[in-house]
C-alpha positions as CSV (number, residue, x, y, z in Angstrom):
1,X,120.4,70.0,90.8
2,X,117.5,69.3,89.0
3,X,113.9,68.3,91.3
4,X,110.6,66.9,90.3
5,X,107.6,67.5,91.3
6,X,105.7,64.2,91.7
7,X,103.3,64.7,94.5
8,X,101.5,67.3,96.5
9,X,100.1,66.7,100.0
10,X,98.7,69.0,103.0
11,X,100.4,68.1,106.1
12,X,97.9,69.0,109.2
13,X,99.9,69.2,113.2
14,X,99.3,66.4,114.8
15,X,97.2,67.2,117.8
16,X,94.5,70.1,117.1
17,X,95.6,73.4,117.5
18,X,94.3,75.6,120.6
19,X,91.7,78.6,119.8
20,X,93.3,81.1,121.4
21,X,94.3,84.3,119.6
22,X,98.3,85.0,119.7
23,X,99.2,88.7,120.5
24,X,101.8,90.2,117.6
25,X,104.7,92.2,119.3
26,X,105.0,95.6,117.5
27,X,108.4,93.9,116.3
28,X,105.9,91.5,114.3
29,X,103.4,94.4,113.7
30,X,106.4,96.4,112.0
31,X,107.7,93.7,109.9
32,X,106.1,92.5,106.1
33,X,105.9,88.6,106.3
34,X,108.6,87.3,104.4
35,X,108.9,84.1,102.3
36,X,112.4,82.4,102.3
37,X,112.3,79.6,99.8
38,X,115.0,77.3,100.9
39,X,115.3,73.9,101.0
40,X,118.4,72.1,102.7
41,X,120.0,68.5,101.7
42,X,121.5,66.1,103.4
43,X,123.4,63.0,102.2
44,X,122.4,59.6,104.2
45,X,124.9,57.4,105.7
46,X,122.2,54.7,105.4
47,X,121.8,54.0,101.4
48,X,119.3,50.9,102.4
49,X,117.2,53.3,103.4
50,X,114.0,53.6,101.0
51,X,112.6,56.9,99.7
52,X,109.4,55.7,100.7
53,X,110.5,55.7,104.5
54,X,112.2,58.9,104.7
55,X,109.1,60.3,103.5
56,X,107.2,58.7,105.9
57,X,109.3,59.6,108.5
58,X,109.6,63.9,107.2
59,X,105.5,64.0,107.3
60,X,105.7,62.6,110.7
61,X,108.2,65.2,111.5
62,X,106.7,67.9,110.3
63,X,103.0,67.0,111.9
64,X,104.8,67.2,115.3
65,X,106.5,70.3,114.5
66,X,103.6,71.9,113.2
67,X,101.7,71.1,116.9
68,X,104.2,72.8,118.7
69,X,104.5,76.0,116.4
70,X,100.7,76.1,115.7
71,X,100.7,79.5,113.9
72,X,103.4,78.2,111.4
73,X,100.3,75.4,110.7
74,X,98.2,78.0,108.9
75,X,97.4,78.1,105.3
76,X,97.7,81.1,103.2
């Protein structure tokens, strides 16, 4: 399958992240971060469904996930 490229955007969490520090367990300390480059797709039932919307709709998404896994929010 061949992708494009067409747009890049920062997606911040919805609601401000809290300030306080998150303890590592040694499990975490042990382990080297690790970047799994996967992307999974879906087919639509809907086909009168614009591109425009589902994009809409996955940065929505992904705000509201990043809120609830905060350190997953962080930029490299």
């Amino acid at each position: 399958m061949k992708m494009e490229e067409v747009e890049r955007e920062v997606i911040k969490p919805a609601t401000p992240s809290t300030n306080d520090r998150l303890q590592l367990s040694l499990l975490d300390l042990m382990n080297s971060p690790a970047n799994v480059p996967v992307i999974f797709f879906y087919e639509t039932d809907d086909e009168d469904v614009a591109p425009e919307i589902i994009s809409v709709k996955l940065k929505s998404s992904l705000s509201q996930t990043l809120s609830r896994f905060y350190p997953l929010a962080g930029r490299r």
